[in-house]
N, C-alpha and C positions, 0 to 999 in steps of 0.2 A: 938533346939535353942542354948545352951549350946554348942556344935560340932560348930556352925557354928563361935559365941563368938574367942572359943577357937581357931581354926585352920581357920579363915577368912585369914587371910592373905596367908597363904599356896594355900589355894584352889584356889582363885585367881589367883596368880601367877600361877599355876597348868593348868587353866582355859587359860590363855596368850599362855602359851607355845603347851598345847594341839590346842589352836585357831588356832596360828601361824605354825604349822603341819600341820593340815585342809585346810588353806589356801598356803600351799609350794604345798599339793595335789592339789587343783582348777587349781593354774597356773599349774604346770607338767602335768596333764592332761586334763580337762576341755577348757584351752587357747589353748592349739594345735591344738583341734578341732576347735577351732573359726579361728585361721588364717589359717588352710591347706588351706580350698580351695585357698586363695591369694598368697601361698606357693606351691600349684597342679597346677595352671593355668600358674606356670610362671609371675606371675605379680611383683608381690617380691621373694627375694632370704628370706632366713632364716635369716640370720642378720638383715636384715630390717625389716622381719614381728615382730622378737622378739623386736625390739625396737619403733616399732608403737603400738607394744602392752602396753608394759611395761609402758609407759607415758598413751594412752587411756584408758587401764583398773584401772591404779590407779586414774583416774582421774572421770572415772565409778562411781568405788566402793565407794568413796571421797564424789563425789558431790549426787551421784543419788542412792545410797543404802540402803539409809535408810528405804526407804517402805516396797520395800522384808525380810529386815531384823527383822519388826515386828511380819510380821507372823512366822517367822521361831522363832521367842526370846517366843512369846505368846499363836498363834493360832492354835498348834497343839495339846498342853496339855489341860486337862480341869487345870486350878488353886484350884479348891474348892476344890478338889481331896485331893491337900496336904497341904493345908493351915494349919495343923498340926505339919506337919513333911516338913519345907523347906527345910531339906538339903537331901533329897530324890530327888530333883529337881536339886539340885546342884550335885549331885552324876551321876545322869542319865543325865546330858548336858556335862560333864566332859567323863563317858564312851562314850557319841554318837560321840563328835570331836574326840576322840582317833580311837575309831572302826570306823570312815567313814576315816580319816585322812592315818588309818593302812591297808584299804582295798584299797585306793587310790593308794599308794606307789606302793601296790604290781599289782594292774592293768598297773602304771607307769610302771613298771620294765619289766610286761610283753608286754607293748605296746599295750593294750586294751582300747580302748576308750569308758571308761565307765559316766554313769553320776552321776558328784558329788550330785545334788538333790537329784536324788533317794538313796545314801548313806548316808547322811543326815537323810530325811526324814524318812527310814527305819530305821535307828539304832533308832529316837527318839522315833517314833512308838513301837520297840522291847522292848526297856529298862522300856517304861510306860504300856506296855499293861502286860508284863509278869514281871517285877521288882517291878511293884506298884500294878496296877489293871487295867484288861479292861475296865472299868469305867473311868481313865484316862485320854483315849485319846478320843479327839473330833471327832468321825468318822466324823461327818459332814464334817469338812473343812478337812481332809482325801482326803474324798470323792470329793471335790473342788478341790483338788491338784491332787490327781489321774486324776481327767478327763484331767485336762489344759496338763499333761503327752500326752494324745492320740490328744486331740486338737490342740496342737502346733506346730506337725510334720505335723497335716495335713493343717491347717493355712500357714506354712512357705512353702510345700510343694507348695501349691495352687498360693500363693501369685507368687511365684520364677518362676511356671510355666507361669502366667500370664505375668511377667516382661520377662520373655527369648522372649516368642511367640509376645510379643510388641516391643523387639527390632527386631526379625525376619520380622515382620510385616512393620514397621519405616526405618531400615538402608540395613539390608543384603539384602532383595527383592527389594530394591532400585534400579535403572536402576545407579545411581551414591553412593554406600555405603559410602564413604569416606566422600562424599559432604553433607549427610544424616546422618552421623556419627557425624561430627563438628556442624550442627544444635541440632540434638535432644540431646545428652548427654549432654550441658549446661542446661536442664531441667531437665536428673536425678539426677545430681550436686546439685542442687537448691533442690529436692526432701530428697536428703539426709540430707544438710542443715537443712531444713526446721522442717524434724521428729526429729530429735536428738534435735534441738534446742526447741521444743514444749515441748517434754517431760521432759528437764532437767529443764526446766523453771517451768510447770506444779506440776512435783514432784519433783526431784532433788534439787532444789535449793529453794524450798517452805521453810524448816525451816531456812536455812541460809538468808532469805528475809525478814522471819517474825520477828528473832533476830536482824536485821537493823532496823524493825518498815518502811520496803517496802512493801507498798499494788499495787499486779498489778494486773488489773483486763483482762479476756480474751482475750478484745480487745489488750489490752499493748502487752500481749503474742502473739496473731499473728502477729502482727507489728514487734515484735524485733526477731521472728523467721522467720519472711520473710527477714527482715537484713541479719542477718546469712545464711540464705539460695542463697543470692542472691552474700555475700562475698564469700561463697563454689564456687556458680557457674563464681564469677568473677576469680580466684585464677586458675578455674580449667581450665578456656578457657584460660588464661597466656599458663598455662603448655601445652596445647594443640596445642598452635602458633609456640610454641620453640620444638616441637617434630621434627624429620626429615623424612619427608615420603617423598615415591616412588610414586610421582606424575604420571610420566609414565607409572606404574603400571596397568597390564590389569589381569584378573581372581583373579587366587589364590594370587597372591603378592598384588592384591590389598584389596584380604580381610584381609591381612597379614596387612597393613596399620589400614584398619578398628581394628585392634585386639590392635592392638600397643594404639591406640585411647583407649580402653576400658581398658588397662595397668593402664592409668593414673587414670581411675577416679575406680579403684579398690583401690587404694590407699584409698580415700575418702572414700569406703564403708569399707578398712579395718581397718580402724579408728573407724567408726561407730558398727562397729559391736564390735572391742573391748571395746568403750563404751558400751555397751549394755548390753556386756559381764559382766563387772564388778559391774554396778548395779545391774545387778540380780544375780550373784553368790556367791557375798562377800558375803550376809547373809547367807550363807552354813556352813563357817567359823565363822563369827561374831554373829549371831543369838543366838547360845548357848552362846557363851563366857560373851555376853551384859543378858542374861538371868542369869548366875552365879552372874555376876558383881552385877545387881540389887539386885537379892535376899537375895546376901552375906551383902550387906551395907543395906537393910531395913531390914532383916530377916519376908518378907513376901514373899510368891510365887504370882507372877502376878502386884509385885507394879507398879504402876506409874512412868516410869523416862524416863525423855530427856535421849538420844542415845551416850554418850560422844564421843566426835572426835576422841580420842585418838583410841578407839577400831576400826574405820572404816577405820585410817591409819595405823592401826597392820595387819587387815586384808587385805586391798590394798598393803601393803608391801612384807606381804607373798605371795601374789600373784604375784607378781612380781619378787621375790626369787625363787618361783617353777617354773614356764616360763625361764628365765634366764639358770637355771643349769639343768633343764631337761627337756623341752620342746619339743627338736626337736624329741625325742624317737617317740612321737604318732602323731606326726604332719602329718606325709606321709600318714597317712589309708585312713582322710575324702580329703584331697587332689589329692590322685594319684589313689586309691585303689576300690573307689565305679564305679566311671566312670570316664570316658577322660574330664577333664575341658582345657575348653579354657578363657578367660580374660571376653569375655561376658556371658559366662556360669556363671563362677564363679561373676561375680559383680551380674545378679541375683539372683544365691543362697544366697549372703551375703546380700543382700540389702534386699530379703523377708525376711531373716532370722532374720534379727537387728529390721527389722519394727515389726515382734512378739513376740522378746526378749522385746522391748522396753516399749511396748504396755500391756505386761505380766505386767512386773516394774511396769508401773503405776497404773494397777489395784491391786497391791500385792499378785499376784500369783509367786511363786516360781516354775515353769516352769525347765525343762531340757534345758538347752542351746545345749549338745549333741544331743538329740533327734530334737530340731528344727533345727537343721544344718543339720544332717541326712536327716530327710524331704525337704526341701530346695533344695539338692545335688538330694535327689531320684526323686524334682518335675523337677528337669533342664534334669533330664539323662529322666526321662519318656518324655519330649517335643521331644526329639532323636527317642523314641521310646525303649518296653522293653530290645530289642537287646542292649541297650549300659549301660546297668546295668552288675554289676559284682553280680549275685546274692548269690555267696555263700560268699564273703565278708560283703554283707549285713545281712546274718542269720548269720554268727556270730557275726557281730556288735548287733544285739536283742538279742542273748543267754546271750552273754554278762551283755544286760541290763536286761534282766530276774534271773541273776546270783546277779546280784548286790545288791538287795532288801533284799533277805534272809543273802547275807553275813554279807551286816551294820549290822541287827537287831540282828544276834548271836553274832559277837563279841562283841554288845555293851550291851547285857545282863552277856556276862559273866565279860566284864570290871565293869558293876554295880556291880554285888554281889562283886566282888575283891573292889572296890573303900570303899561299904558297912562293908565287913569284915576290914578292915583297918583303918577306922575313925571311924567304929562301928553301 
Protein backbone atom coordinates (compact mmCIF):
# COMPACT_ATOMS: atom_id res chain seq x y z
CA UNK A 1 0.00 0.00 0.00
CA UNK A 2 2.85 2.28 1.06
CA UNK A 3 4.63 1.73 -2.83
CA UNK A 4 1.60 2.50 -4.28
CA UNK A 5 1.02 6.08 -1.74
CA UNK A 6 4.55 6.71 -2.52
CA UNK A 7 5.07 6.37 -6.44
CA UNK A 8 1.10 6.65 -7.58
CA UNK A 9 1.74 9.17 -9.65
CA UNK A 10 4.86 7.61 -11.51
CA UNK A 11 3.08 4.33 -12.11
CA UNK A 12 0.37 5.93 -13.68
CA UNK A 13 1.94 8.06 -15.88
CA UNK A 14 4.04 4.75 -16.55
CA UNK A 15 0.72 3.03 -17.06
CA UNK A 16 -0.34 6.02 -20.06
CA UNK A 17 2.67 5.79 -21.88
CA UNK A 18 3.01 1.80 -21.69
CA UNK A 19 -1.13 2.10 -22.84
CA UNK A 20 -0.50 4.42 -25.50
CA UNK A 21 2.48 1.84 -27.00
CA UNK A 22 -0.16 -1.03 -26.79
CA UNK A 23 -2.38 0.91 -28.62
CA UNK A 24 0.46 2.46 -31.58
CA UNK A 25 0.77 -1.62 -31.80
CA UNK A 26 -3.31 -2.26 -32.32
CA UNK A 27 -3.23 0.32 -35.01
CA UNK A 28 0.25 -0.84 -36.80
CA UNK A 29 -0.88 -4.14 -36.78
CA UNK A 30 -4.12 -5.26 -35.86
CA UNK A 31 -6.00 -2.17 -38.25
CA UNK A 32 -4.07 -3.45 -41.36
CA UNK A 33 -5.69 -6.56 -40.93
CA UNK A 34 -9.05 -5.11 -40.78
CA UNK A 35 -8.74 -2.75 -43.92
CA UNK A 36 -6.51 -5.29 -46.29
CA UNK A 37 -9.18 -6.95 -47.65
CA UNK A 38 -10.84 -3.08 -48.81
CA UNK A 39 -6.98 -2.37 -49.68
CA UNK A 40 -6.67 -6.36 -51.71
CA UNK A 41 -9.97 -5.98 -53.65
CA UNK A 42 -9.10 -2.63 -55.06
CA UNK A 43 -12.00 -0.94 -53.50
CA UNK A 44 -9.88 1.70 -51.66
CA UNK A 45 -6.36 2.82 -52.26
CA UNK A 46 -4.29 2.99 -48.95
CA UNK A 47 -4.92 6.65 -48.35
CA UNK A 48 -8.41 6.14 -48.06
CA UNK A 49 -8.61 3.03 -46.24
CA UNK A 50 -6.04 4.69 -43.62
CA UNK A 51 -8.41 7.61 -43.26
CA UNK A 52 -11.75 5.65 -43.16
CA UNK A 53 -10.10 3.93 -40.48
CA UNK A 54 -8.60 6.45 -38.36
CA UNK A 55 -12.18 8.50 -37.82
CA UNK A 56 -14.15 4.78 -37.67
CA UNK A 57 -11.88 3.12 -35.35
CA UNK A 58 -11.63 6.02 -32.92
CA UNK A 59 -14.98 6.48 -33.02
CA UNK A 60 -15.29 2.40 -32.19
CA UNK A 61 -13.05 2.48 -29.47
CA UNK A 62 -14.84 6.08 -28.08
CA UNK A 63 -18.39 5.12 -28.22
CA UNK A 64 -18.58 1.20 -28.02
CA UNK A 65 -15.49 -0.02 -25.92
CA UNK A 66 -16.32 -0.03 -22.98
CA UNK A 67 -17.70 -3.57 -22.57
CA UNK A 68 -14.71 -5.45 -23.91
CA UNK A 69 -12.64 -3.43 -21.90
CA UNK A 70 -14.22 -4.80 -18.60
CA UNK A 71 -13.23 -8.13 -19.10
CA UNK A 72 -9.81 -7.32 -20.05
CA UNK A 73 -9.46 -4.29 -16.73
CA UNK A 74 -11.39 -7.39 -14.32
CA UNK A 75 -12.27 -10.83 -15.66
CA UNK A 76 -9.22 -12.43 -16.21
CA UNK A 77 -7.49 -12.15 -12.70
CA UNK A 78 -9.08 -13.56 -9.70
CA UNK A 79 -9.04 -10.14 -7.37
CA UNK A 80 -9.05 -12.03 -3.80
CA UNK A 81 -5.79 -13.36 -4.95
CA UNK A 82 -4.23 -9.94 -4.14
CA UNK A 83 -6.43 -8.07 -2.33
CA UNK A 84 -3.12 -7.92 0.00
CA UNK A 85 -0.63 -6.88 -2.19
CA UNK A 86 -2.47 -4.22 -4.86
CA UNK A 87 0.60 -3.20 -6.38
CA UNK A 88 1.33 -6.61 -7.54
CA UNK A 89 -1.56 -6.04 -9.81
CA UNK A 90 -0.33 -2.84 -10.90
CA UNK A 91 3.16 -4.23 -11.54
CA UNK A 92 1.83 -7.09 -13.69
CA UNK A 93 -0.72 -4.70 -15.97
CA UNK A 94 2.26 -2.39 -16.51
CA UNK A 95 4.66 -5.57 -17.68
CA UNK A 96 1.59 -7.10 -19.88
CA UNK A 97 1.05 -3.54 -22.09
CA UNK A 98 4.98 -3.30 -22.26
CA UNK A 99 5.42 -7.10 -23.21
CA UNK A 100 2.20 -7.38 -25.70
CA UNK A 101 3.11 -3.55 -26.91
CA UNK A 102 6.99 -4.85 -27.40
CA UNK A 103 5.96 -8.12 -29.13
CA UNK A 104 3.67 -6.00 -31.41
CA UNK A 105 6.43 -3.59 -32.66
CA UNK A 106 8.50 -6.42 -33.52
CA UNK A 107 5.81 -8.51 -35.47
CA UNK A 108 5.06 -4.86 -37.03
CA UNK A 109 8.54 -4.50 -38.23
CA UNK A 110 8.55 -7.99 -39.49
CA UNK A 111 5.17 -7.60 -41.14
CA UNK A 112 3.42 -10.61 -39.27
CA UNK A 113 -0.02 -10.31 -38.62
CA UNK A 114 -0.25 -11.37 -35.44
CA UNK A 115 -3.26 -11.00 -32.93
CA UNK A 116 -3.05 -8.23 -30.39
CA UNK A 117 -5.68 -10.39 -28.03
CA UNK A 118 -3.85 -13.12 -27.85
CA UNK A 119 -0.79 -10.76 -26.78
CA UNK A 120 -2.70 -9.28 -24.26
CA UNK A 121 -4.34 -11.90 -22.91
CA UNK A 122 -1.18 -14.07 -22.71
CA UNK A 123 1.21 -11.74 -21.29
CA UNK A 124 -1.73 -11.14 -18.41
CA UNK A 125 -2.21 -14.81 -17.95
CA UNK A 126 2.04 -15.25 -17.76
CA UNK A 127 2.74 -12.49 -15.30
CA UNK A 128 -0.33 -13.82 -12.77
CA UNK A 129 0.08 -17.45 -13.27
CA UNK A 130 3.99 -17.51 -12.65
CA UNK A 131 4.66 -13.80 -11.09
CA UNK A 132 1.74 -14.24 -8.30
CA UNK A 133 0.11 -17.70 -8.30
CA UNK A 134 -1.83 -20.14 -10.37
CA UNK A 135 -4.45 -19.44 -8.23
CA UNK A 136 -4.71 -16.08 -9.79
CA UNK A 137 -5.96 -16.35 -12.79
CA UNK A 138 -9.58 -17.16 -13.52
CA UNK A 139 -9.20 -20.45 -15.90
CA UNK A 140 -12.87 -20.20 -16.27
CA UNK A 141 -13.15 -17.10 -18.23
CA UNK A 142 -9.62 -18.18 -19.81
CA UNK A 143 -11.42 -20.93 -20.91
CA UNK A 144 -14.41 -18.43 -22.28
CA UNK A 145 -11.94 -16.44 -24.18
CA UNK A 146 -9.89 -19.15 -25.50
CA UNK A 147 -12.88 -20.77 -27.09
CA UNK A 148 -14.58 -17.33 -28.65
CA UNK A 149 -10.55 -17.61 -30.25
CA UNK A 150 -11.64 -21.05 -32.40
CA UNK A 151 -15.34 -19.83 -32.57
CA UNK A 152 -14.90 -16.64 -34.30
CA UNK A 153 -12.86 -17.59 -37.39
CA UNK A 154 -15.33 -20.19 -37.75
CA UNK A 155 -18.64 -17.83 -37.18
CA UNK A 156 -16.88 -15.07 -39.57
CA UNK A 157 -15.77 -17.81 -41.83
CA UNK A 158 -19.40 -19.22 -42.09
CA UNK A 159 -21.26 -16.14 -42.06
CA UNK A 160 -18.79 -14.58 -45.31
CA UNK A 161 -19.40 -17.87 -46.87
CA UNK A 162 -23.03 -17.66 -46.73
CA UNK A 163 -23.05 -13.84 -47.72
CA UNK A 164 -20.53 -14.45 -51.13
CA UNK A 165 -22.87 -17.68 -52.20
CA UNK A 166 -26.03 -15.23 -51.50
CA UNK A 167 -24.82 -12.67 -53.74
CA UNK A 168 -23.69 -15.59 -56.23
CA UNK A 169 -27.05 -16.89 -55.87
CA UNK A 170 -28.92 -12.92 -56.12
CA UNK A 171 -26.70 -10.77 -58.79
CA UNK A 172 -23.84 -12.87 -60.59
CA UNK A 173 -26.37 -15.91 -61.80
CA UNK A 174 -28.67 -13.28 -62.76
CA UNK A 175 -29.61 -13.46 -66.46
CA UNK A 176 -29.16 -9.29 -65.96
CA UNK A 177 -26.17 -8.94 -62.91
CA UNK A 178 -25.91 -5.14 -63.13
CA UNK A 179 -29.94 -4.88 -62.93
CA UNK A 180 -29.75 -7.40 -59.83
CA UNK A 181 -26.88 -5.63 -58.51
CA UNK A 182 -28.57 -2.04 -58.14
CA UNK A 183 -31.76 -3.95 -56.55
CA UNK A 184 -30.26 -6.22 -54.02
CA UNK A 185 -27.15 -4.11 -52.57
CA UNK A 186 -29.50 -1.23 -51.27
CA UNK A 187 -30.53 -4.18 -48.91
CA UNK A 188 -26.92 -5.04 -47.74
CA UNK A 189 -26.50 -1.23 -47.38
CA UNK A 190 -29.47 -1.23 -44.96
CA UNK A 191 -28.05 -4.50 -43.31
CA UNK A 192 -25.04 -2.84 -42.56
CA UNK A 193 -26.76 0.28 -41.21
CA UNK A 194 -28.86 -1.63 -39.41
CA UNK A 195 -26.01 -3.99 -37.14
CA UNK A 196 -23.58 -1.35 -36.39
CA UNK A 197 -26.55 0.88 -35.41
CA UNK A 198 -28.04 -1.90 -32.97
CA UNK A 199 -25.05 -2.64 -31.32
CA UNK A 200 -23.80 0.95 -30.75
CA UNK A 201 -27.16 1.80 -29.44
CA UNK A 202 -27.33 -1.69 -27.40
CA UNK A 203 -23.91 -1.38 -25.88
CA UNK A 204 -21.95 1.47 -27.06
CA UNK A 205 -23.69 4.21 -26.15
CA UNK A 206 -25.68 2.53 -23.15
CA UNK A 207 -23.60 4.54 -20.40
CA UNK A 208 -23.32 7.70 -22.41
CA UNK A 209 -27.44 7.38 -22.30
CA UNK A 210 -27.65 6.46 -18.97
CA UNK A 211 -25.48 9.66 -17.87
CA UNK A 212 -28.25 11.87 -20.00
CA UNK A 213 -30.97 10.04 -17.73
CA UNK A 214 -32.19 8.39 -21.67
CA UNK A 215 -34.15 5.40 -21.10
CA UNK A 216 -34.62 3.40 -24.59
CA UNK A 217 -36.36 0.66 -24.55
CA UNK A 218 -35.80 -2.29 -27.48
CA UNK A 219 -38.41 -1.25 -29.32
CA UNK A 220 -36.77 2.57 -29.58
CA UNK A 221 -33.62 0.78 -30.68
CA UNK A 222 -35.04 -1.03 -33.54
CA UNK A 223 -36.76 1.90 -34.80
CA UNK A 224 -33.65 4.38 -34.67
CA UNK A 225 -31.47 1.47 -36.19
CA UNK A 226 -33.82 1.00 -38.97
CA UNK A 227 -33.36 5.00 -39.34
CA UNK A 228 -29.86 4.55 -39.76
CA UNK A 229 -30.00 1.62 -41.80
CA UNK A 230 -32.26 3.02 -44.14
CA UNK A 231 -29.91 6.51 -44.24
CA UNK A 232 -26.86 3.99 -45.15
CA UNK A 233 -29.07 2.48 -47.78
CA UNK A 234 -30.30 5.95 -48.99
CA UNK A 235 -26.65 7.49 -49.27
CA UNK A 236 -25.54 4.42 -50.86
CA UNK A 237 -28.14 4.17 -53.82
CA UNK A 238 -27.08 8.29 -54.39
CA UNK A 239 -23.50 6.97 -54.88
CA UNK A 240 -24.67 4.10 -56.95
CA UNK A 241 -26.79 6.64 -59.53
CA UNK A 242 -23.66 8.86 -59.90
CA UNK A 243 -21.19 5.76 -60.75
CA UNK A 244 -20.52 5.51 -64.65
CA UNK A 245 -21.03 2.05 -66.00
CA UNK A 246 -20.82 0.36 -69.43
CA UNK A 247 -24.35 -0.11 -69.97
CA UNK A 248 -23.49 -1.83 -73.34
CA UNK A 249 -21.41 -4.05 -71.64
CA UNK A 250 -21.87 -7.76 -72.45
CA UNK A 251 -19.73 -10.90 -70.30
CA UNK A 252 -16.84 -9.93 -68.47
CA UNK A 253 -17.11 -5.97 -68.74
CA UNK A 254 -20.36 -6.38 -67.59
CA UNK A 255 -19.47 -8.20 -64.46
CA UNK A 256 -16.66 -5.52 -64.46
CA UNK A 257 -19.80 -3.03 -63.91
CA UNK A 258 -21.27 -5.37 -61.29
CA UNK A 259 -17.84 -5.11 -59.28
CA UNK A 260 -17.47 -1.47 -59.57
CA UNK A 261 -21.11 -1.57 -57.86
CA UNK A 262 -19.68 -3.61 -54.97
CA UNK A 263 -16.53 -0.81 -54.80
CA UNK A 264 -19.08 1.51 -53.49
CA UNK A 265 -20.70 -0.26 -50.89
CA UNK A 266 -17.20 -1.79 -49.52
CA UNK A 267 -16.82 1.60 -48.60
CA UNK A 268 -19.79 1.13 -46.15
CA UNK A 269 -18.55 -2.32 -44.85
CA UNK A 270 -15.16 -0.72 -44.48
CA UNK A 271 -16.43 1.74 -42.07
CA UNK A 272 -18.11 -0.97 -40.30
CA UNK A 273 -15.71 -3.16 -39.73
CA UNK A 274 -13.42 -0.30 -38.54
CA UNK A 275 -16.06 0.31 -36.08
CA UNK A 276 -16.04 -2.91 -35.04
CA UNK A 277 -12.63 -3.03 -35.04
CA UNK A 278 -12.03 -0.36 -32.38
CA UNK A 279 -14.74 -1.49 -29.95
CA UNK A 280 -13.30 -4.68 -29.48
CA UNK A 281 -9.60 -3.90 -29.63
CA UNK A 282 -9.19 -0.77 -27.62
CA UNK A 283 -9.57 -2.66 -24.48
CA UNK A 284 -6.20 -4.61 -25.36
CA UNK A 285 -4.71 -1.35 -24.81
CA UNK A 286 -6.94 0.35 -22.28
CA UNK A 287 -8.06 -2.60 -20.18
CA UNK A 288 -4.82 -2.82 -18.09
CA UNK A 289 -4.11 0.99 -18.14
CA UNK A 290 -8.12 1.50 -16.55
CA UNK A 291 -7.11 -1.48 -14.22
CA UNK A 292 -3.77 0.43 -12.78
CA UNK A 293 -5.77 3.67 -12.84
CA UNK A 294 -8.49 2.18 -10.51
CA UNK A 295 -6.42 0.41 -8.22
CA UNK A 296 -3.65 3.20 -7.95
CA UNK A 297 -6.52 5.84 -6.77
CA UNK A 298 -8.55 3.26 -4.40
CA UNK A 299 -5.75 1.08 -3.49
CA UNK A 300 -7.95 -1.97 -3.69
CA UNK A 301 -7.59 -4.60 -6.50
CA UNK A 302 -10.94 -5.17 -8.49
CA UNK A 303 -12.65 -1.77 -7.12
CA UNK A 304 -15.63 -0.50 -8.51
CA UNK A 305 -15.21 2.49 -11.09
CA UNK A 306 -16.86 4.28 -14.03
CA UNK A 307 -14.44 3.78 -17.09
CA UNK A 308 -12.94 7.65 -17.39
CA UNK A 309 -13.16 8.96 -20.95
CA UNK A 310 -10.08 10.21 -20.86
CA UNK A 311 -8.55 6.61 -21.06
CA UNK A 312 -10.67 5.43 -24.04
CA UNK A 313 -9.52 8.72 -26.10
CA UNK A 314 -5.63 7.69 -25.03
CA UNK A 315 -6.45 4.49 -26.31
CA UNK A 316 -8.52 5.44 -29.52
CA UNK A 317 -5.69 7.96 -30.16
CA UNK A 318 -2.93 5.58 -30.10
CA UNK A 319 -4.76 3.62 -32.40
CA UNK A 320 -4.84 5.94 -34.72
CA UNK A 321 -1.13 6.99 -34.32
CA UNK A 322 -0.07 3.30 -34.99
CA UNK A 323 -2.49 2.96 -38.35
CA UNK A 324 -1.15 6.39 -39.67
CA UNK A 325 2.81 5.86 -39.51
CA UNK A 326 2.83 2.16 -39.77
CA UNK A 327 0.10 0.73 -41.07
CA UNK A 328 0.61 -0.03 -44.65
CA UNK A 329 3.75 -2.57 -43.64
CA UNK A 330 1.09 -5.63 -42.84
CA UNK A 331 -1.70 -4.42 -44.73
CA UNK A 332 -0.94 -6.34 -48.12
CA UNK A 333 -0.85 -10.24 -46.36
CA UNK A 334 -4.91 -10.50 -45.45
CA UNK A 335 -5.57 -8.39 -48.50
CA UNK A 336 -3.42 -9.73 -51.56
CA UNK A 337 -1.64 -12.73 -50.00
CA UNK A 338 -4.37 -15.49 -48.73
CA UNK A 339 -6.41 -15.40 -51.88
CA UNK A 340 -7.52 -13.15 -55.14
CA UNK A 341 -10.18 -10.73 -53.54
CA UNK A 342 -12.45 -9.06 -55.78
CA UNK A 343 -14.88 -5.98 -54.34
CA UNK A 344 -17.63 -8.66 -53.62
CA UNK A 345 -15.43 -11.17 -52.12
CA UNK A 346 -14.00 -8.75 -50.05
CA UNK A 347 -17.39 -6.78 -48.78
CA UNK A 348 -18.47 -10.38 -47.73
CA UNK A 349 -15.53 -11.10 -45.90
CA UNK A 350 -15.83 -7.58 -44.12
CA UNK A 351 -19.36 -7.67 -43.64
CA UNK A 352 -19.29 -11.40 -41.93
CA UNK A 353 -16.36 -10.32 -40.26
CA UNK A 354 -17.73 -6.92 -38.55
CA UNK A 355 -21.14 -8.70 -37.79
CA UNK A 356 -18.73 -11.22 -35.23
CA UNK A 357 -16.54 -8.47 -34.21
CA UNK A 358 -19.64 -6.67 -33.24
CA UNK A 359 -21.61 -9.36 -31.74
CA UNK A 360 -18.35 -10.50 -29.81
CA UNK A 361 -18.44 -6.52 -28.22
CA UNK A 362 -21.62 -6.83 -27.19
CA UNK A 363 -21.41 -10.06 -25.39
CA UNK A 364 -17.89 -8.96 -23.85
CA UNK A 365 -15.90 -11.39 -25.22
CA UNK A 366 -12.48 -10.00 -26.26
CA UNK A 367 -12.25 -11.99 -29.50
CA UNK A 368 -9.18 -11.98 -32.16
CA UNK A 369 -10.26 -9.38 -34.71
CA UNK A 370 -7.07 -11.01 -36.76
CA UNK A 371 -8.29 -14.51 -36.39
CA UNK A 372 -12.04 -13.41 -37.42
CA UNK A 373 -10.82 -11.74 -40.53
CA UNK A 374 -8.56 -14.65 -41.43
CA UNK A 375 -11.81 -16.89 -41.15
CA UNK A 376 -13.80 -14.52 -43.16
CA UNK A 377 -11.07 -14.39 -46.18
CA UNK A 378 -10.53 -18.28 -45.77
CA UNK A 379 -14.77 -18.73 -45.75
CA UNK A 380 -14.85 -16.41 -49.34
CA UNK A 381 -11.65 -18.29 -50.89
CA UNK A 382 -13.31 -21.77 -49.68
CA UNK A 383 -16.88 -20.71 -51.74
CA UNK A 384 -13.95 -20.56 -54.94
CA UNK A 385 -13.01 -23.79 -53.84
CA UNK A 386 -9.66 -25.03 -52.00
CA UNK A 387 -7.71 -24.25 -55.12
CA UNK A 388 -7.87 -20.59 -54.62
CA UNK A 389 -6.32 -20.56 -51.04
CA UNK A 390 -2.69 -19.63 -50.89
CA UNK A 391 -1.92 -22.38 -48.31
CA UNK A 392 1.43 -21.92 -47.15
CA UNK A 393 0.61 -18.11 -46.43
CA UNK A 394 -2.08 -19.34 -44.34
CA UNK A 395 0.27 -21.90 -42.03
CA UNK A 396 2.27 -19.12 -41.47
CA UNK A 397 -0.33 -16.78 -40.56
CA UNK A 398 -1.25 -19.78 -37.46
CA UNK A 399 2.49 -20.32 -36.49
CA UNK A 400 2.41 -16.91 -36.28
CA UNK A 401 -0.55 -17.02 -34.01
CA UNK A 402 0.68 -19.98 -32.19
CA UNK A 403 4.07 -17.87 -31.61
CA UNK A 404 2.36 -15.20 -30.11
CA UNK A 405 0.93 -16.71 -26.88
CA UNK A 406 4.15 -17.94 -25.34
CA UNK A 407 5.92 -14.70 -26.51
CA UNK A 408 3.48 -12.02 -24.56
CA UNK A 409 3.42 -14.30 -21.45
CA UNK A 410 7.59 -14.45 -21.23
CA UNK A 411 8.35 -10.99 -21.72
CA UNK A 412 5.67 -9.95 -19.49
CA UNK A 413 7.09 -12.23 -16.61
CA UNK A 414 10.32 -11.05 -16.99
CA UNK A 415 9.08 -7.16 -17.25
CA UNK A 416 7.28 -8.21 -13.77
CA UNK A 417 10.12 -9.24 -11.71
CA UNK A 418 12.15 -6.03 -13.32
CA UNK A 419 9.09 -3.69 -12.56
CA UNK A 420 9.00 -5.78 -8.80
CA UNK A 421 12.87 -5.44 -8.30
CA UNK A 422 12.57 -1.56 -8.95
CA UNK A 423 9.65 -0.35 -6.88
CA UNK A 424 10.40 -3.33 -4.60
Amino acid sequence: MEILADHGTLLIILACLFGLFMAWGVGANDVANAMGTSVGSGALTIKQAILIAMVFEFLGAYLAGGEVTSTVRKGIIDPAVMSDTPELLVYGMLSALLAAGTWLLIASIMGWPVSTTHSIVGAIVGFAAVGISVDAVAWGKVGTIAASWIVSPVLAGTMSFALFMSVQALIFNNANPLQAAKKYIPIYMFAVGFLIAMVTLMKGLKHVLKDSGISLTPFHNLVIAAIVGGIVAAIGIYMLNRLKLDDEGQGGSRLANVEKVFGVLMIFTACSMAFAHGSNDVANAVGPLAAVVATVQSGVVGAKSALPGWILLLGGAGIVLGLATYGFKVMATIGKKITELTPSRGFAAELGAAATVVVASSMGLPISTTHTLVGAVLGVGLARGIAALNLRVIGSIFLSWVVTLPAGAGLAIIFFFLFQAIFG
